[in-house]
LOZA-56892 format. One record per atom (N, C-alpha, C): residue number from 1; atom name; x, y, z; residue in three letters. Coordinates in steps of 0.05 Angstrom, whole numbers, plus 32768, in hexadecimal, padded with zeros to 4 digits. Atoms other than C-alpha are relative to their C-alpha. Example, Ala and Ser with C-alpha at 12.3 -4.5 7.8 and 13.67 -1.06 7.14 Angstrom:
REM LOZA-56892
REC   nr  atom  east  north    up  rest
REC    1     N  8012   7FE8  8000   Ala
REC    1    CA  80F6   7FA6  809C   Ala
REC    1     C  8012   8018  8000   Ala
REC    2     N  7FF0   7FE8  7FFF   Ser
REC    2    CA  8111   7FEB  808F   Ser
REC    2     C  7FF1   8016  800E   Ser
END
This chain:
REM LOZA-56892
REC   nr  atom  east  north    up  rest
REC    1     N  800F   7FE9  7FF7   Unk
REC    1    CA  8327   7F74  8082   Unk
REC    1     C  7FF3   7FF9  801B   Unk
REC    2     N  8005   800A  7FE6   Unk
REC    2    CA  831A   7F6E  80CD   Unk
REC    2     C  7FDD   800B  8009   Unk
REC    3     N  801C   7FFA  7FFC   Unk
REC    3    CA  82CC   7F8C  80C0   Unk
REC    3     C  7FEE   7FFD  7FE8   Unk
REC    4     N  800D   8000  8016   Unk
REC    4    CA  8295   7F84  8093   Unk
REC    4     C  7FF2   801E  7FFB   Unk
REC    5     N  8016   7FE3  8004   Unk
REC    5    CA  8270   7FBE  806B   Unk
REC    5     C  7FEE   7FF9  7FEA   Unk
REC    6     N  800A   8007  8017   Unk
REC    6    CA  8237   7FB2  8046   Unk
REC    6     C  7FED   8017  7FF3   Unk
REC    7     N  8013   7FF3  800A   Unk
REC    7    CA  81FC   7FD7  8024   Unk
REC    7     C  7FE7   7FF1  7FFC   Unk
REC    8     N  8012   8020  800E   Unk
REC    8    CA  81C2   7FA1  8020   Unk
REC    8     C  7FDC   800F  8002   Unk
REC    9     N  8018   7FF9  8007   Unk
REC    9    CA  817F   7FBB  800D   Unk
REC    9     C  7FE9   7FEC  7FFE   Unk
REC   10     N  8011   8013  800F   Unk
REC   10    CA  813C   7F92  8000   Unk
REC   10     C  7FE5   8008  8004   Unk
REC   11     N  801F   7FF2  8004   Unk
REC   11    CA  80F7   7F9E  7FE7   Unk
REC   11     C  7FED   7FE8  8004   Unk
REC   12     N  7FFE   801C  8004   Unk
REC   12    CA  80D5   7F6C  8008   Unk
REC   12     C  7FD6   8007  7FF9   Unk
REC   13     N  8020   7FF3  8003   Unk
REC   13    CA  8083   7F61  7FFD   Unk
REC   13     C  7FF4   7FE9  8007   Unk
REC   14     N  800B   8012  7FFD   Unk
REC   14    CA  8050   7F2E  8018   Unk
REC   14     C  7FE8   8004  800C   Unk
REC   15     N  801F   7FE6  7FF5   Unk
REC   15    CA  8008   7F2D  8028   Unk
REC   15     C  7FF6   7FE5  8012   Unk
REC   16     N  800E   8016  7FEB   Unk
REC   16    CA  7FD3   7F11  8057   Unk
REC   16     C  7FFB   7FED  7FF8   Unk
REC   17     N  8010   8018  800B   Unk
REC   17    CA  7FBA   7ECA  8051   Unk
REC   17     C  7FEE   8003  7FF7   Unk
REC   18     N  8014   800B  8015   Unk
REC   18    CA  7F8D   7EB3  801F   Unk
REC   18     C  7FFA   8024  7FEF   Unk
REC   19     N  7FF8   7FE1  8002   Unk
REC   19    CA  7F97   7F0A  800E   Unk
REC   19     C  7FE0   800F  8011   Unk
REC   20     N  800A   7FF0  7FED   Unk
REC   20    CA  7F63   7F1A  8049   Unk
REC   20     C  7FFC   801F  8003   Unk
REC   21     N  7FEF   7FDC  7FFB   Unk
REC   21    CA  7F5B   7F68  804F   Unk
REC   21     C  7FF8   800F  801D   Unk
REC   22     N  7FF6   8007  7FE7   Unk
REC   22    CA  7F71   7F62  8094   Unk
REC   22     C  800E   8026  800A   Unk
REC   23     N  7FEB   7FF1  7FFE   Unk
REC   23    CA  7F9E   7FA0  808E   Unk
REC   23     C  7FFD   801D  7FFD   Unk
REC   24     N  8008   7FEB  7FFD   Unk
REC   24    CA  7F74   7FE5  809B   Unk
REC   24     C  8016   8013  8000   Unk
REC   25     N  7FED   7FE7  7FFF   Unk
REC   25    CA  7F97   8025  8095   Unk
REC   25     C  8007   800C  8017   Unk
REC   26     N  7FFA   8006  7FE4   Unk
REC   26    CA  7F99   8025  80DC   Unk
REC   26     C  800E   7FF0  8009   Unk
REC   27     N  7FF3   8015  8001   Unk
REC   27    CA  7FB5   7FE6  80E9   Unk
REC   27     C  801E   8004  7FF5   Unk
REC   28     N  7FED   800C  8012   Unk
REC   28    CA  7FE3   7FE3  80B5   Unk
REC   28     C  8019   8016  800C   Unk
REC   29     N  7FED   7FF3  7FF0   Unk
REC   29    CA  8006   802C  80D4   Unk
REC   29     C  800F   7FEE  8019   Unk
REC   30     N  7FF4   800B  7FE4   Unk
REC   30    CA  8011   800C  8115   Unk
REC   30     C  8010   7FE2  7FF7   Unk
REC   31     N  7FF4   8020  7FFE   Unk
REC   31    CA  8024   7FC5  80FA   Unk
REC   31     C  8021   8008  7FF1   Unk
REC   32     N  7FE4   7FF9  8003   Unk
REC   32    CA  805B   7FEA  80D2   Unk
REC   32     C  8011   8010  8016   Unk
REC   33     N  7FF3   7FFC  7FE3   Unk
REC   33    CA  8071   800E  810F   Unk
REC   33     C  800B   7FF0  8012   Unk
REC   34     N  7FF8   8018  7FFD   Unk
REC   34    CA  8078   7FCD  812C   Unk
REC   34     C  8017   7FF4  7FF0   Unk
REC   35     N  7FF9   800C  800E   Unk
REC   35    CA  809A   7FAB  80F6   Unk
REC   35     C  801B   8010  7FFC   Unk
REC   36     N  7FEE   7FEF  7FEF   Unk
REC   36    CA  80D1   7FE9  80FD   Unk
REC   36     C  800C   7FF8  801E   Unk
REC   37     N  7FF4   8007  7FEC   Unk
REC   37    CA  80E1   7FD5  8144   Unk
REC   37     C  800B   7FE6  8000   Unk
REC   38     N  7FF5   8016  7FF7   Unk
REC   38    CA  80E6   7F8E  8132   Unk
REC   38     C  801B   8001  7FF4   Unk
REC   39     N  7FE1   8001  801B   Unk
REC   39    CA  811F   7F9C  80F2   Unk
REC   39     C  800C   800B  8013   Unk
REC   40     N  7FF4   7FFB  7FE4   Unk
REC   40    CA  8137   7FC5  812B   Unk
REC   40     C  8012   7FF4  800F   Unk
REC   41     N  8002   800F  7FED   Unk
REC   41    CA  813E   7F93  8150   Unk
REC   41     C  8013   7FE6  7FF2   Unk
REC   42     N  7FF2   8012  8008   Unk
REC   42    CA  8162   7F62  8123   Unk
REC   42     C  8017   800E  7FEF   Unk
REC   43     N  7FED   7FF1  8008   Unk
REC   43    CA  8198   7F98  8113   Unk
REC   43     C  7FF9   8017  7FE3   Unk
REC   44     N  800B   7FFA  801D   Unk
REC   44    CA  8172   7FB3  80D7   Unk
REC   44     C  7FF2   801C  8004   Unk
REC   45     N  8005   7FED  8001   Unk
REC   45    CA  8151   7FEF  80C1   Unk
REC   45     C  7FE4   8002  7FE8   Unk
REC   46     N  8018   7FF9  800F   Unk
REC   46    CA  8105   7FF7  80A2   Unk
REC   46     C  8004   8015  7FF7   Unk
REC   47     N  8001   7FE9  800A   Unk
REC   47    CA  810C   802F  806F   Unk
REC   47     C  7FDF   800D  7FF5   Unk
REC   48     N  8019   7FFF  8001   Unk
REC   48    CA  80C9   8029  805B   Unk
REC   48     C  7FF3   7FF4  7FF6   Unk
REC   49     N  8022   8007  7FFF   Unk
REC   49    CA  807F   800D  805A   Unk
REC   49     C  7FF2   800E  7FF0   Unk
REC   50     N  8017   7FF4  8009   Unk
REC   50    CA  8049   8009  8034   Unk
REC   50     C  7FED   7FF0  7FFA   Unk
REC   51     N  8012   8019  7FFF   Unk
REC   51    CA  800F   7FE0  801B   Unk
REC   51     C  7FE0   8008  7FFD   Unk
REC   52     N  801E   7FF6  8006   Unk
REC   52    CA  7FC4   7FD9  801A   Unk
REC   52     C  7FF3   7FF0  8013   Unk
REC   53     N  800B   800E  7FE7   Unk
REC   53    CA  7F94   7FAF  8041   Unk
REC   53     C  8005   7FE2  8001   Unk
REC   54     N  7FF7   8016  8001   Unk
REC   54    CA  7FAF   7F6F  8025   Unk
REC   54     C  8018   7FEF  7FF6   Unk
REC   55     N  7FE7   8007  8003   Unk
REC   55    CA  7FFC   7F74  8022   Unk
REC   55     C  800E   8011  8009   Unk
REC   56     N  7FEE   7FEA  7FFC   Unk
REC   56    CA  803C   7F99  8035   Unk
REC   56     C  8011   8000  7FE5   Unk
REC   57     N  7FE4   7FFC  8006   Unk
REC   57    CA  8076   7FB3  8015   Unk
REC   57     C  8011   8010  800A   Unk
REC   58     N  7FEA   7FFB  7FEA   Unk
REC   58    CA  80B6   7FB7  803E   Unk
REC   58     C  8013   800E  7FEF   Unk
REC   59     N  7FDF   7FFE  8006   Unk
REC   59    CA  80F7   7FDA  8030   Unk
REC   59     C  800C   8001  8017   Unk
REC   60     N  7FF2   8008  7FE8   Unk
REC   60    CA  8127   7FC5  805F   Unk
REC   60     C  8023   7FFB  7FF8   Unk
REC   61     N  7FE3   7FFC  8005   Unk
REC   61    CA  8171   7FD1  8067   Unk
REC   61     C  800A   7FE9  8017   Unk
REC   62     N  7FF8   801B  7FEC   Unk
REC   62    CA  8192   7F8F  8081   Unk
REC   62     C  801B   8004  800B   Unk
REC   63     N  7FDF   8001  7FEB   Unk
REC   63    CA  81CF   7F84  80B1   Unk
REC   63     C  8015   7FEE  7FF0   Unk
REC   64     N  7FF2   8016  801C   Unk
REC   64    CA  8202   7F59  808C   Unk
REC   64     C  7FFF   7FE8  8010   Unk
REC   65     N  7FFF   8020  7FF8   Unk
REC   65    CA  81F8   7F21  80BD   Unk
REC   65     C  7FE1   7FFA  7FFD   Unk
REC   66     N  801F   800E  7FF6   Unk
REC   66    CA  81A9   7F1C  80B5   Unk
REC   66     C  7FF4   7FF8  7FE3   Unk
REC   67     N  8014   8012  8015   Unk
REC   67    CA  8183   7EEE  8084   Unk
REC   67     C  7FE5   8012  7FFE   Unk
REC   68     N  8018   7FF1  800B   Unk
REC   68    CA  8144   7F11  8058   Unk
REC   68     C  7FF6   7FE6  800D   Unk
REC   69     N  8010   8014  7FF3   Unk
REC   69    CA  8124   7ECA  806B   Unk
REC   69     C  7FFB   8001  8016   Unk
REC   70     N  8003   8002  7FE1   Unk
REC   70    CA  8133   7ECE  80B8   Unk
REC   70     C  7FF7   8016  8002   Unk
REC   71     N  8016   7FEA  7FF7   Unk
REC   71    CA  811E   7F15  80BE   Unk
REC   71     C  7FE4   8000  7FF4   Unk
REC   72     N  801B   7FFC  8003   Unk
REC   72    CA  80DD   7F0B  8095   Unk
REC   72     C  7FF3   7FEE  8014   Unk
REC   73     N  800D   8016  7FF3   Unk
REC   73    CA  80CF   7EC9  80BD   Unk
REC   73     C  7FFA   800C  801B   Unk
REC   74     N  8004   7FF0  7FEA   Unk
REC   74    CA  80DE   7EFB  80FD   Unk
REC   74     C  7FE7   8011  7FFD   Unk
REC   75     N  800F   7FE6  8003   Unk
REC   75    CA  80B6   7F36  80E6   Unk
REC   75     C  7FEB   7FF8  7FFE   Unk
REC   76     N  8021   8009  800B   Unk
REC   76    CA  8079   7F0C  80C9   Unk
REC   76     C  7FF4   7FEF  8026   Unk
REC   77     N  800E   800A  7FE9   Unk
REC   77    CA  8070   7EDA  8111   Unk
REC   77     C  7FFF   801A  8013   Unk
REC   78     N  8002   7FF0  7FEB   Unk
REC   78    CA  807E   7F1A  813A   Unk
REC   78     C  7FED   8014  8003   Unk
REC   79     N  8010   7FEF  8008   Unk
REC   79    CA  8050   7F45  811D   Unk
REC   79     C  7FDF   7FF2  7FFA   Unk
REC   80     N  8015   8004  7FFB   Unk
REC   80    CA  8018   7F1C  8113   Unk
REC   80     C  7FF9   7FF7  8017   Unk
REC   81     N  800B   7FFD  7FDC   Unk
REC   81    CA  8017   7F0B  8160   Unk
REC   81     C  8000   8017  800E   Unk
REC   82     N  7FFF   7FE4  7FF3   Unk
REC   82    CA  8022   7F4E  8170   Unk
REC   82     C  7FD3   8004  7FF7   Unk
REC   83     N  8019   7FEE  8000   Unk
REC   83    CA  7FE3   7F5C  8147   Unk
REC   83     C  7FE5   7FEF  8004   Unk
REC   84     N  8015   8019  7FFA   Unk
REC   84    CA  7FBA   7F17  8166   Unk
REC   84     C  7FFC   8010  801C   Unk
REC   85     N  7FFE   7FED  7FEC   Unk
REC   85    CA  7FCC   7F43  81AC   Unk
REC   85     C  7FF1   8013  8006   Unk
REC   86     N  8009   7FE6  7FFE   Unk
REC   86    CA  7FB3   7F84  819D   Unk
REC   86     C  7FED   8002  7FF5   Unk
REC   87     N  8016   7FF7  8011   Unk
REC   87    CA  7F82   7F82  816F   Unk
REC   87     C  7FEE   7FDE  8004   Unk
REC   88     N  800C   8020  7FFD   Unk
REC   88    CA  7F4F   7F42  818A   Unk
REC   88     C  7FF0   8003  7FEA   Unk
REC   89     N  801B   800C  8014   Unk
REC   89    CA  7F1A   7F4E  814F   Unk
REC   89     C  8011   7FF7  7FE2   Unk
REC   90     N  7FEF   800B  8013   Unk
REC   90    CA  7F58   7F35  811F   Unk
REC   90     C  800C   7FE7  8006   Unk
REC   91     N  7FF6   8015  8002   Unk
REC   91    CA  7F5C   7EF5  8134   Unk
REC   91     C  800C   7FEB  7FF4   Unk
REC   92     N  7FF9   8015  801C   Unk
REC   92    CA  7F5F   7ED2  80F8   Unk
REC   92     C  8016   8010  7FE7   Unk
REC   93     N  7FEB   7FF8  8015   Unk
REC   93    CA  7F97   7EFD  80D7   Unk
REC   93     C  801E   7FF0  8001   Unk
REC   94     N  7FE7   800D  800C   Unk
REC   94    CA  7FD3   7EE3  80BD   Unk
REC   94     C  800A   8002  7FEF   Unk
REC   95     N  7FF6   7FF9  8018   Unk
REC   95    CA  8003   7EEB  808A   Unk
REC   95     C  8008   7FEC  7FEF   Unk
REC   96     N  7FFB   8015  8012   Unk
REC   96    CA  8012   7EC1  8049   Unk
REC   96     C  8015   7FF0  800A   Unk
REC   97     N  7FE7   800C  7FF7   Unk
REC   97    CA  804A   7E8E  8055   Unk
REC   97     C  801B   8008  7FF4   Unk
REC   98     N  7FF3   7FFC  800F   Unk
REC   98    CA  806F   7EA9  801B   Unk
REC   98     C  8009   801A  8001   Unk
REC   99     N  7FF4   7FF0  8004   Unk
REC   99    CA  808F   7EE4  8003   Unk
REC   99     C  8012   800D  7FE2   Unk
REC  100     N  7FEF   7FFD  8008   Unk
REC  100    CA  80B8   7F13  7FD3   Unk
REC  100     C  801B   8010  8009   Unk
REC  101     N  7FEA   7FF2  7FF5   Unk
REC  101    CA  80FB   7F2E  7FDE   Unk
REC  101     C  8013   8009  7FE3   Unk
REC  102     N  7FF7   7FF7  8016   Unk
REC  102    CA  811F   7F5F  7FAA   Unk
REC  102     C  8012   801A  8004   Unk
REC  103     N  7FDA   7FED  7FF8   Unk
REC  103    CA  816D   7F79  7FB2   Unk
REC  103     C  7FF2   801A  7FEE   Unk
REC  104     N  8006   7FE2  8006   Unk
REC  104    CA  8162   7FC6  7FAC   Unk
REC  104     C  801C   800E  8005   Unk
REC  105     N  7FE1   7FF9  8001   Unk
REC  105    CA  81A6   7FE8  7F99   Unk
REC  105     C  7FFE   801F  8010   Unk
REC  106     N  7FFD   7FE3  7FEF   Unk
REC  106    CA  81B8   8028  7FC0   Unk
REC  106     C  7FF4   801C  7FF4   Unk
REC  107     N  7FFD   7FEA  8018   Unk
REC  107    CA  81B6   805A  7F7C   Unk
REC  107     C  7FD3   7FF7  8005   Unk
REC  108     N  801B   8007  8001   Unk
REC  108    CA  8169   803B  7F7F   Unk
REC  108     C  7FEA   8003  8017   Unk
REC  109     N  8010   8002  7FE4   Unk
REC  109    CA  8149   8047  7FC9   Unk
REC  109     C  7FF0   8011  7FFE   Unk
REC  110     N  8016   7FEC  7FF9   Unk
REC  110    CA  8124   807F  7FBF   Unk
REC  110     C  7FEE   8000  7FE9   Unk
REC  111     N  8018   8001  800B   Unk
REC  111    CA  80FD   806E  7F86   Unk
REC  111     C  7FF1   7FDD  800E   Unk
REC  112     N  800E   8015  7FF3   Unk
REC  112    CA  80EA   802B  7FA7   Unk
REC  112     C  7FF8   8009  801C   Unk
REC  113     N  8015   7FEF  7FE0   Unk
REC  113    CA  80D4   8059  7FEE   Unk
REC  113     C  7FF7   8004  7FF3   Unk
REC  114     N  8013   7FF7  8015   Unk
REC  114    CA  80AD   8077  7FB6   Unk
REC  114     C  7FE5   7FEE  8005   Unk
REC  115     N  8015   8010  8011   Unk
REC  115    CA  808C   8040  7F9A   Unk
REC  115     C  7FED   7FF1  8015   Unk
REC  116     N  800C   8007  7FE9   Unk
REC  116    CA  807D   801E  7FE5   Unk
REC  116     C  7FED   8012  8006   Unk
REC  117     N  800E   7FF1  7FFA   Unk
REC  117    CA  8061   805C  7FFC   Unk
REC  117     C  7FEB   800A  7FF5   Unk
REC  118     N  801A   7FF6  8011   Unk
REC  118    CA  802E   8066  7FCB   Unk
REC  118     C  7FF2   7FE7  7FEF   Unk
REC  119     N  800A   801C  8004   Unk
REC  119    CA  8012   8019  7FCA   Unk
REC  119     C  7FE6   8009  7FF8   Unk
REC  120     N  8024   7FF8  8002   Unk
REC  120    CA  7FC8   8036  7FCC   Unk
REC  120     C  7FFA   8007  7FEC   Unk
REC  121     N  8004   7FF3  801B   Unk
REC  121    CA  7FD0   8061  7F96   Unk
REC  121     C  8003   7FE6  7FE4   Unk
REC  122     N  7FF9   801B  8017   Unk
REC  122    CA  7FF2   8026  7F6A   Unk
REC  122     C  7FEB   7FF0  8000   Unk
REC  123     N  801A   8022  8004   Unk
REC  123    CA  7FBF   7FED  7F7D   Unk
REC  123     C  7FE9   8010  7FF4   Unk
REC  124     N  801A   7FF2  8005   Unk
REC  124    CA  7F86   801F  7F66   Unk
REC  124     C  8002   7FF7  7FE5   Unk
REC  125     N  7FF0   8015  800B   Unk
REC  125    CA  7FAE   8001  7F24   Unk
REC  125     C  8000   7FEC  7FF3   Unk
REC  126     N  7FF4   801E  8007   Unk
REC  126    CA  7FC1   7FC4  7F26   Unk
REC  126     C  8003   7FE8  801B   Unk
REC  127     N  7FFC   8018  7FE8   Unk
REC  127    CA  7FB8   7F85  7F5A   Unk
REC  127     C  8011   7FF9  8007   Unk
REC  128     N  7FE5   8019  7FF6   Unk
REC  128    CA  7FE5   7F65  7F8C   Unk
REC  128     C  800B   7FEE  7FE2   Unk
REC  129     N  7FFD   801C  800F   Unk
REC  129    CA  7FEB   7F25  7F60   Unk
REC  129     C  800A   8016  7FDB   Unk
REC  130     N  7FF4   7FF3  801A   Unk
REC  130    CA  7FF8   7F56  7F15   Unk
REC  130     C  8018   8008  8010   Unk
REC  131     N  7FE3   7FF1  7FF8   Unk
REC  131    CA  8031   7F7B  7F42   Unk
REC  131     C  800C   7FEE  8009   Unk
REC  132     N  7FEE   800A  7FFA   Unk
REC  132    CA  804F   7F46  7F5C   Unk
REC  132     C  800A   7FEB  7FEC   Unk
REC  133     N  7FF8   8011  8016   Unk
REC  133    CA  8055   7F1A  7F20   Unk
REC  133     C  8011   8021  7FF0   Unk
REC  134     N  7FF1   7FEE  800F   Unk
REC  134    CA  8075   7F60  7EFE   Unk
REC  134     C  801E   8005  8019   Unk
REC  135     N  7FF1   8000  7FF7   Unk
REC  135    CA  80A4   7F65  7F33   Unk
REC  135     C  8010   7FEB  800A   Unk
REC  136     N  7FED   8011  8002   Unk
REC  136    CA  80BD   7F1E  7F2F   Unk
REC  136     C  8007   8005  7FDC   Unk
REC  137     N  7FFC   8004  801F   Unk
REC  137    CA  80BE   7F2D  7EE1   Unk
REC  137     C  801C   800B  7FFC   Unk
REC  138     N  7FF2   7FEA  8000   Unk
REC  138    CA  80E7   7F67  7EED   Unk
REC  138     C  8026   7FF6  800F   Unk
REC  139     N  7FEA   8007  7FE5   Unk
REC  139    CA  811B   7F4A  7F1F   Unk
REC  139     C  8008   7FE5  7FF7   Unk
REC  140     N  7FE8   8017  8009   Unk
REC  140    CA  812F   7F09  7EF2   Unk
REC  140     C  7FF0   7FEC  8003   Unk
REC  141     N  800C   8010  7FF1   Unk
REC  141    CA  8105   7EDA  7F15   Unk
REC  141     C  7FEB   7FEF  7FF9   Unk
REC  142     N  8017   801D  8006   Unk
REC  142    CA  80E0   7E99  7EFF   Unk
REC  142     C  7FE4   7FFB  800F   Unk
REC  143     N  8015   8008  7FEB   Unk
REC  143    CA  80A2   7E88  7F15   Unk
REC  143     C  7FEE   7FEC  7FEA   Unk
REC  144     N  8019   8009  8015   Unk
REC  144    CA  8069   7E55  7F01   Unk
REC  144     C  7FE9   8009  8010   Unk
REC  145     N  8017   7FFA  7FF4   Unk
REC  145    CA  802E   7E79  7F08   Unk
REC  145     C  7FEB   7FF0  800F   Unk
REC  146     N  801A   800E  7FEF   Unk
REC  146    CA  8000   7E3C  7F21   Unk
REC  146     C  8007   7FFA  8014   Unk
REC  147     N  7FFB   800B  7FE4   Unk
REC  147    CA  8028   7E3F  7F5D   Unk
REC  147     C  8005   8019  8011   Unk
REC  148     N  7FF5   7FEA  7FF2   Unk
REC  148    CA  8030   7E89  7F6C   Unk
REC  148     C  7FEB   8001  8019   Unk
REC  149     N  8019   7FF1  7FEB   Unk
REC  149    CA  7FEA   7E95  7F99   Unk
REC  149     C  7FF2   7FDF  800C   Unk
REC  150     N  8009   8016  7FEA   Unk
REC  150    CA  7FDC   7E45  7FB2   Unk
REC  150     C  8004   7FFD  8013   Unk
END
């Protein structure tokens, strides 16, 4: 086959250091507007953002040559210098080192824009740290808890 075709989905999610609430409802518009030009920018396609003041969640449609690692590693340094730039009373923002990332099948995209898009409402809820331990539960995924949040 002299081309590739893929479909590659991912739900990705990660929050500020030490979970800071860095990430105003102000802010956080523009930083995903940003964060759009960068997937952009690495052949990719932000479907959609969402989040609260001390995390995102990404859906992002990948290129078949680009690594979820290399574009988060892109998206996370480019975006928190973007927002060391523009916004000087955020000096001290930064984002965790870590991350999750979670294959989202085609038949499935629109209830995961859903579920992004209405982060506020959810965390009202249930915490970062409860949702993200249910969404490695959910997705197969091992973890030892005394090492998820050090």
């Amino acid at each position: 086959m002299p081309q590739s075709y893929t479909s590659l989905h991912c739900h990705v999610t990660f929050g500020t250091k030490d979970r800071r609430p860095h990430l105003t409802t102000g802010l956080r518009s523009r930083v995903f507007s940003y964060m759009a030009g960068i997937a952009k920018n690495e052949k990719g396609l932000l479907l959609a953002a969402g989040g609260t003041q001390d995390h995102v969640h990404l859906l992002v449609g990948l290129h078949a040559e680009t690594a979820v690692a290399g574009l988060l590693r892109v998206m996370k340094a480019n975006s928190s210098k973007w927002i060391h730039e523009n916004f000087p009373d955020e000096s001290a923002f930064a984002w965790q080192a870590g991350y999750g990332a979670f294959s989202v099948s085609r038949s499935n995209l629109d209830s995961v824009r859903a579920y992004i898009e209405n982060q506020e409402e959810h965390h009202r809820r249930l915490s970062f740290e409860e949702e993200f331990r249910v969404l490695l539960e959910r997705h197969g995924i091992e973890y030892d808890p005394r090492y998820l949040w050090g």
